[in-house]
Steps between C-alpha positions, in 0.01 A plus 500: 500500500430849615356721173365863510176618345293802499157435563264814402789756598658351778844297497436145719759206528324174436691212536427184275532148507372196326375157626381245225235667292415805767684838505508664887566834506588679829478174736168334449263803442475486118550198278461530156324134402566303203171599284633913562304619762649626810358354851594765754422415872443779758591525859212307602553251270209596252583382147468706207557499093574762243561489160779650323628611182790625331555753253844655413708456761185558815298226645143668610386269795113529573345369802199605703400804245852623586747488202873545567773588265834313556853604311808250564781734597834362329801528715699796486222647248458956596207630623356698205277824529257435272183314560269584831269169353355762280467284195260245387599159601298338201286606196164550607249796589425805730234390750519764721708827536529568885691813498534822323777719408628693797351288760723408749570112597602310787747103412271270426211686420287333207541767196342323190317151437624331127291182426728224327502166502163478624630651824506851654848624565548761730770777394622624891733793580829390609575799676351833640471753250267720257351382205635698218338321184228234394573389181221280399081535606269252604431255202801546338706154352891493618826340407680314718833734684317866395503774763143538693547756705792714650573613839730783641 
């Protein structure tokens, strides 16, 4: 079956299928195992883990001190305009604040470190823009879903 996510920003088409106790997503290149983690296998045939977990409605994948954030797209669901992956995925605290108001930012670009779940979690711009507000400082606790930061 063909199903639509949006991985950190972007909309990608995965398709999914299921053989015994293994989960293959997108051909053979990801296959989510029995015990929850995810072996993914590269174009040279390297094997790989990550470990994922859900909260709300997002699955955060981590592998290789990368950490993904993955939203199933229901059919027929509207794009919204809220929500540039601004928020914090989980409770847990400011590491690092790597950006200051009126900087401007490039997609992709690393903007704030939060520590949770034993893990650093890298907030990333989804788009090109300015950053217009900072909402929280280094050290500072958060709830899971608050605004971090703002871009224009």
């Amino acid at each position: 079956m063909l199903y639509e996510f949006r991985i950190d920003g972007e909309i990608v088409e995965v398709t999914l299928s299921k053989n015994d106790d293994v989960w293959t997503l997108s051909g053979n290149n990801a296959s989510i195992l029995p015990d929850g983690r995810i072996r993914l296998i590269s174009k040279d045939n390297n094997v790989f883990f990550a470990h994922s977990a859900k909260v709300g409605d997002t699955w955060w994948v981590h592998i290789g001190g990368h950490t993904f954030c993955i939203d199933h797209i229901e059919p027929g669901a509207a794009e919204d305009d809220e929500g540039s992956g601004l928020t914090a995925p989980m409770p847990g605290k400011v590491l690092q604040v790597l950006v200051e108001v009126g900087q401007d930012v490039k997609a992709g670009q690393a903007l704030m470190i939060l520590e949770a779940m034993k893990m650093e979690h890298r907030i990333v711009a989804s788009e090109e823009g300015s950053v217009s507000a900072v909402y929280f400082s280094e050290g500072d606790q958060v709830q899971q879903g608050v605004a971090l930061l703002e871009l224009d």
